[in-house]
C-alpha positions in Angstrom: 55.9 -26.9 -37.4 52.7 -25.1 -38.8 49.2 -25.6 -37.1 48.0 -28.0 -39.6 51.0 -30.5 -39.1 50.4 -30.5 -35.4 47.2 -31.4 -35.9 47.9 -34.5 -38.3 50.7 -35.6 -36.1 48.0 -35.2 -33.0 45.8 -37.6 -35.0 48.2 -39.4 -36.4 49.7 -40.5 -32.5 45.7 -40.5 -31.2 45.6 -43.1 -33.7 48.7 -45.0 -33.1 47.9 -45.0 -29.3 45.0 -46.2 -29.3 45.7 -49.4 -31.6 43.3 -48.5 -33.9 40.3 -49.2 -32.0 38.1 -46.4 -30.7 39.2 -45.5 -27.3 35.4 -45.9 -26.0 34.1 -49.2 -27.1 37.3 -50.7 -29.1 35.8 -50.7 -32.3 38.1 -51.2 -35.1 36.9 -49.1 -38.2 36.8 -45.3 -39.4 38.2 -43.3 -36.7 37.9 -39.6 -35.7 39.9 -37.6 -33.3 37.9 -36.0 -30.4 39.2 -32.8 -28.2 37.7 -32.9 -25.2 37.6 -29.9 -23.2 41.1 -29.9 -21.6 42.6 -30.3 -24.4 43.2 -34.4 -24.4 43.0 -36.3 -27.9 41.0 -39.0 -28.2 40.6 -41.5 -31.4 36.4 -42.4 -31.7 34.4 -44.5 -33.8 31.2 -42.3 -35.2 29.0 -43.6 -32.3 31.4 -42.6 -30.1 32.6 -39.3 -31.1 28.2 -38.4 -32.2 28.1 -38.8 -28.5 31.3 -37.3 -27.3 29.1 -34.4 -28.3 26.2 -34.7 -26.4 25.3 -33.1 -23.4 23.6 -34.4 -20.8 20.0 -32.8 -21.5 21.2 -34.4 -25.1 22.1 -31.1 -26.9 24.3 -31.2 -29.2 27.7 -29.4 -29.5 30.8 -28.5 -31.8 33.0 -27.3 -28.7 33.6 -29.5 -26.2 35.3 -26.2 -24.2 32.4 -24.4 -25.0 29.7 -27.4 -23.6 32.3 -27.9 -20.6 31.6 -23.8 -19.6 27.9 -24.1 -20.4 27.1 -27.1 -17.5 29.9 -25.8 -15.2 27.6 -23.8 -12.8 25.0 -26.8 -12.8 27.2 -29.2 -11.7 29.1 -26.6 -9.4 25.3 -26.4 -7.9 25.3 -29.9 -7.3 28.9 -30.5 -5.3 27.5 -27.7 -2.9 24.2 -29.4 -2.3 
């Protein structure tokens, strides 16, 4: 199976196990799939999904892997205080 039909059928079972509904806030609607930074699909509404790729200082990102590594050593910071 190519790259692009794993993706469909990625969306296409996000999707399917999530009812339809956004898996944030259960909206039923226009849905969009959301990789989150291990890996894990998600189905979102827009509000959900805009958000999914916010940060917490509100920055926005396209790589949720990429955010994840970013804030890593501040929240490392944190555990030890």
């Amino acid at each position: 199976m190519n790259g692009c039909n794993v993706a469909h059928h990625a969306r296409h079972a996000a999707f399917e196990l999530a009812g339809r509904a956004c898996q944030t806030c259960g909206i039923r609607g226009t849905l969009h799939t959301h990789v989150d930074a291990g890996g894990s699909v998600r189905a979102l509404c827009s509000d959900c999904h805009h958000t999914a790729h916010r940060d917490p200082a509100g920055m926005l990102w396209n790589d949720a892997a990429e955010m994840a590594a970013y804030w890593e050593p501040y929240w490392a910071e944190l555990e030890r205080d």
